[in-house]
C-alpha positions in Angstrom: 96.9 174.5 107.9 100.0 175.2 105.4 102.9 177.3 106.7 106.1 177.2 108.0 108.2 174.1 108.9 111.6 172.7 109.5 114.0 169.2 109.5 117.2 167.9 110.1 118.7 165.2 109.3 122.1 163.4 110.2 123.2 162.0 106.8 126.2 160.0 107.9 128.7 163.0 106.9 127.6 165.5 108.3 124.3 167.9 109.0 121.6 168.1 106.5 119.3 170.8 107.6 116.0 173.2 106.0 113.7 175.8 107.0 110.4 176.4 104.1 107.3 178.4 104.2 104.1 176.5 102.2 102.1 180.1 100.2 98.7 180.1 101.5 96.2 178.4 104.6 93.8 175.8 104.4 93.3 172.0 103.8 95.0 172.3 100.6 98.3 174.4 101.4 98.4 171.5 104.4 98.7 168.7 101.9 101.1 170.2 99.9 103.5 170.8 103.1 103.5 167.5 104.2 104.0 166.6 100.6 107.6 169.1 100.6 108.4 167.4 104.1 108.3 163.6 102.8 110.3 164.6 99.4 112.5 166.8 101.2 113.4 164.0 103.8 114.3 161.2 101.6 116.2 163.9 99.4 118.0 165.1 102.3 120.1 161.7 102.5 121.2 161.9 99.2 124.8 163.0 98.3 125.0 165.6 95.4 125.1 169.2 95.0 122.1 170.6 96.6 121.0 172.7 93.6 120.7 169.5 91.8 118.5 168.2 94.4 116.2 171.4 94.7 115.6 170.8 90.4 114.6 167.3 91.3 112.3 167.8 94.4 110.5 170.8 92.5 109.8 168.3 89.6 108.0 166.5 92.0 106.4 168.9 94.0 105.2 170.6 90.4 104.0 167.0 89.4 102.1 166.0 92.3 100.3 169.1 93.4 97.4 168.4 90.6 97.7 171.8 89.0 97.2 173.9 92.3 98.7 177.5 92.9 100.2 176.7 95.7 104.4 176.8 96.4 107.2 176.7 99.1 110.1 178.9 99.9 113.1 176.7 101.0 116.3 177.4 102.6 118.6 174.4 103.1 122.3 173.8 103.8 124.2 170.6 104.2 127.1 170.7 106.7 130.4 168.6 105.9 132.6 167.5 108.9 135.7 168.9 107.5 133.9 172.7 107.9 132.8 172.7 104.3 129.2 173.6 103.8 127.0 174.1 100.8 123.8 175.9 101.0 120.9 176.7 98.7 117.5 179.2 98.5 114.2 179.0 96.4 112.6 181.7 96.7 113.5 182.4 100.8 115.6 185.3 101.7 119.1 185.1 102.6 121.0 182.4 105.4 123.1 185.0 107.8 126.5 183.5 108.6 128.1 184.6 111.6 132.5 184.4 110.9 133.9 183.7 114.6 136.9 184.8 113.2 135.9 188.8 112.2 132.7 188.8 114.3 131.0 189.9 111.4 128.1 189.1 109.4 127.3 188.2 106.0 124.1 187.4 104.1 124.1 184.2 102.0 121.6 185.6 99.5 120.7 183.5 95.9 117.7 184.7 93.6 116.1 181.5 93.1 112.2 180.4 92.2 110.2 178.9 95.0 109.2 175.1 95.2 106.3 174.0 92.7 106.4 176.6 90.7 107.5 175.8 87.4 108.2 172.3 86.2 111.8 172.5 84.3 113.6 175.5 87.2 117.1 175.0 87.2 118.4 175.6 90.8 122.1 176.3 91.8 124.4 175.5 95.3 126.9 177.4 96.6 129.2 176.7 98.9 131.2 178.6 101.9 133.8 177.3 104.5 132.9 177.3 108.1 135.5 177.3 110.9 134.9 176.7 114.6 132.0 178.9 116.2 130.6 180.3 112.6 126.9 180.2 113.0 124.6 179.7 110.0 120.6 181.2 110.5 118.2 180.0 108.6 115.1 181.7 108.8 111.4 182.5 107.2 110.3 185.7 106.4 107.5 186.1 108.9 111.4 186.7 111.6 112.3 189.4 110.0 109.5 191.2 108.4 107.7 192.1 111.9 106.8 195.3 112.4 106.6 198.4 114.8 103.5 200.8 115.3 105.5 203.2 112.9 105.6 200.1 110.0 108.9 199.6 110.6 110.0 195.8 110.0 112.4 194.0 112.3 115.0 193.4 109.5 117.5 191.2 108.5 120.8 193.9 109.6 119.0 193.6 113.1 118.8 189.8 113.8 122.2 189.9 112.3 123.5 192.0 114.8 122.0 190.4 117.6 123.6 187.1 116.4 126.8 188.2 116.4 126.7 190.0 120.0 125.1 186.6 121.4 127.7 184.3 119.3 128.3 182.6 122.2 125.7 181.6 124.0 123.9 178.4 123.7 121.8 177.8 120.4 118.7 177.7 122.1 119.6 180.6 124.4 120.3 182.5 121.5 117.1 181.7 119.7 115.1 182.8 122.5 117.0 186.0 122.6 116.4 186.5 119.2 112.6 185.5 119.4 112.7 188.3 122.6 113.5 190.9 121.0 111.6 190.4 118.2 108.5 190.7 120.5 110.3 194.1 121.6 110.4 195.7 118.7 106.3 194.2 117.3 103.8 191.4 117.6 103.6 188.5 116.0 102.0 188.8 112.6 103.1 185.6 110.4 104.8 182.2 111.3 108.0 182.6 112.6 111.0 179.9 111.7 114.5 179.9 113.0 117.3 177.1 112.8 120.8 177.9 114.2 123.6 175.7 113.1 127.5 176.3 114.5 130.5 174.6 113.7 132.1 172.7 116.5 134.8 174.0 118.4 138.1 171.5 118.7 
């Protein structure tokens, strides 16, 4: 039990959406996630900047987990109709975001604590614009740190560029393409979490 997992939610203005990775296995790394899933649900719906809402779910999470070791990486972004997005990271490596515009690819990276680790962390937001066909990836690290015979990990510059060559593709093609090559390149080691998100096209 424990690992990786994932929601959505439509919040009446847009697209609220997460990816998270729960440290450790067993009964007690379990509780915990479905602990950061229930929090994280009802936070999801609330308005705010999203680093205000990460300080207030790890209070929580710090306060209910009985004085355990345990923690989550969290990626999240919340998607405004008008193109504006705000996104936030604790502890999870970086949200790729795929510009339509250039074709290019940049890593939305913020140095962050995870989930439940300290009571009083402060979190921050930031926020990008997104125009018609950007893609935002959210992803665990278990995507990009697969590796090769030689120890060579799949990488974050490599997803990157298979994102922007299959821009426009379905979503869920694109994942599976993604996913492909991954197996390609090494097996499956860790869980492995992906959530695509593009702006709509007028």
């Amino acid at each position: 039990m424990g690992g990786d997992f994932l929601d959505a939610a439509d919040d009446g203005t847009g697209l609220a959406c997460y990816v998270g990775d729960v440290a450790g296995h067993g009964i007690q790394a379990g509780v915990f996630m479905g602990m950061v899933k229930t929090a994280a649900r009802t936070a999801l719906l609330e308005p705010g900047p999203l680093g205000e809402w990460l300080a207030k779910l790890n209070r929580v999470l710090f306060e209910v987990k009985s004085g355990s070791a345990t923690y989550a990486t969290f990626a999240c972004v919340r998607c405004r109709e008008n193109g504006q997005a705000q996104f936030s990271l604790a502890g999870n490596g970086p949200i790729l975001h795929y510009t339509a515009t250039s074709k290019s690819i940049s890593q939305l990276g913020m140095e962050q604590f995870p989930l439940g680790l300290f009571a009083k962390a402060a979190f921050q937001s930031g926020a990008i614009e997104m125009c018609p066909g950007d893609i935002l990836a959210l992803l665990t690290d278990g995507l990009p740190e697969v590796e090769d015979a030689a120890g060579n990990q799949f990488g974050l510059e490599r997803i990157g560029e298979i994102l922007a060559l299959n821009a426009g593709v379905p979503l869920a093609e694109l994942a599976e393409r993604l996913f492909a090559a991954a197996r390609k390149h090494g097996p499956q080691a860790d869980d492995e979490t992906l959530v695509l998100v593009r702006a709509k096209r007028v």
